[in-house]
C-alpha positions in Angstrom: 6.3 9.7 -37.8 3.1 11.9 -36.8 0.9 9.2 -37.2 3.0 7.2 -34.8 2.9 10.5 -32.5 -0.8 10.5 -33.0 -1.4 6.8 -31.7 0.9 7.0 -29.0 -0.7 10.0 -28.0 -3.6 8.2 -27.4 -2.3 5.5 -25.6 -2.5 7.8 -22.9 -6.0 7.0 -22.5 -6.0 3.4 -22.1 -4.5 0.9 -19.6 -4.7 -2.3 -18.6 -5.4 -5.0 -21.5 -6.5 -2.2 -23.7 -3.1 -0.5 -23.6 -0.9 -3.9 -23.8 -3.2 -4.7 -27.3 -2.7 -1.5 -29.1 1.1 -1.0 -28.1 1.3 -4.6 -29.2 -0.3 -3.5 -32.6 1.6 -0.7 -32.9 4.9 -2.7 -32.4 3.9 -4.5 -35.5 2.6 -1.5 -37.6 5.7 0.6 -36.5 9.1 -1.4 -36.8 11.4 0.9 -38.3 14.4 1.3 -35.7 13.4 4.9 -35.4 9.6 4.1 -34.9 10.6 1.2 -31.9 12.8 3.9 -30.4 9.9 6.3 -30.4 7.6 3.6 -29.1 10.1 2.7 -26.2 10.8 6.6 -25.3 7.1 7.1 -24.9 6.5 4.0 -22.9 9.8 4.7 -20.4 8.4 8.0 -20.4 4.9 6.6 -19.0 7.0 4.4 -16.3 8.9 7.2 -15.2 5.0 9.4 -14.9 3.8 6.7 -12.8 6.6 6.1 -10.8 6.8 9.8 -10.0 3.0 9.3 -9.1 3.6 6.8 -7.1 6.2 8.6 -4.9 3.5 11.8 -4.8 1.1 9.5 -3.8 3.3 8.0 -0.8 4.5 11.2 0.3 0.6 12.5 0.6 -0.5 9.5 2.5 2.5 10.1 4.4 1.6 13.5 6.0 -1.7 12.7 5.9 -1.3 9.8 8.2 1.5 11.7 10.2 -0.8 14.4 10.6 -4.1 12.4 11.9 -1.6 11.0 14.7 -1.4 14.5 16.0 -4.6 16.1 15.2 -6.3 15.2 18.4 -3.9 17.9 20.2 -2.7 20.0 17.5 -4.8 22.3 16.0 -5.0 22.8 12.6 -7.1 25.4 12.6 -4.4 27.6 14.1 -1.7 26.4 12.4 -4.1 27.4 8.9 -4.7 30.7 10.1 -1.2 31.5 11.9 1.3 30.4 9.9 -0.4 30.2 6.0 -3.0 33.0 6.7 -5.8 30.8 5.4 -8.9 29.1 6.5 -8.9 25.5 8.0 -10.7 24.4 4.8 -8.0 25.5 2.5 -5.4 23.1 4.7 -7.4 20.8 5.0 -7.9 20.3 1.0 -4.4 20.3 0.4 -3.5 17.8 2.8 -6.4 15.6 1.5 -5.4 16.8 -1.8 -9.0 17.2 -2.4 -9.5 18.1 -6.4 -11.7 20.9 -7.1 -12.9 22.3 -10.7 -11.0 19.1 -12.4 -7.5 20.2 -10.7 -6.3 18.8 -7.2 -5.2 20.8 -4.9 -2.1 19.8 -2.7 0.5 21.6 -0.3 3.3 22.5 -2.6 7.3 22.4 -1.3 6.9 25.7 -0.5 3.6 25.2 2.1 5.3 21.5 3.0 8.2 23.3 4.4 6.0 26.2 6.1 4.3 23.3 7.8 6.9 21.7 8.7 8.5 25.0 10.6 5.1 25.2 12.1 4.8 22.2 14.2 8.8 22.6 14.7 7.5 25.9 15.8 5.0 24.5 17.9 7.1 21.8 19.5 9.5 24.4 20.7 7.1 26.5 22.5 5.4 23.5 24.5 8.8 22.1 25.5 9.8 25.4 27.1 6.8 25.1 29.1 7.4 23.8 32.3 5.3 22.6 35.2 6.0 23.8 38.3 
């Protein structure tokens, strides 16, 4: 069974054509019931990785799109610096999701809900301002 965990292990790496030939091979080198289990649990397993990725991925371009509809009269900048205590920059890569030193970098639940009272924040002050 660790030579099994070995090859799937592996798998990670490829995809495409490359990953449909060696699970295929693997199918036919590994066919105890335990072994096909094993096999299935770790493909599953790499669906449910990409669909979680997936749903990352659509929340990011989410915000991100949400946010370029607004940043012509909302200032990032000030929302960086008031209400995270951090530089533009350092918003800015999260919300890109920029990756720096192998890692990315992205706004965590946590910083997503500070933002979010933020421009809640910032909505409420300009609607109590009224023209007279």
């Amino acid at each position: 069974m660790k030579d099994l965990e070995n090859e799937l292990e592996e798998l990670k790496g490829l995809s495409g054509f490359a990953f449909n030939k060696r699970a295929s091979e693997l199918r036919k080198k590994y066919n105890s019931p335990e072994e096909i289990a094993e096999i299935n649990r770790f493909i599953a397993s790499g669906f449910y990785q990409i669909a979680n990725d997936l749903n990352h991925i659509k929340e990011a371009l989410l915000l991100r799109d949400q946010l370029v509809g607004i940043s012509k009269f909302v200032n990032l900048s000030h929302i960086s610096e008031t209400y995270f205590h951090k530089s533009k920059t350092w918003l800015n890569r999260r919300i890109k999701e920029f990756e720096m030193s192998g890692k990315p970098h992205f706004l965590s639940d946590k910083e997503k809900e500070i933002l979010s009272f933020a421009l809640k924040d910032i909505a409420k002050k300009l609607s109590l301002i009224a023209v007279i």
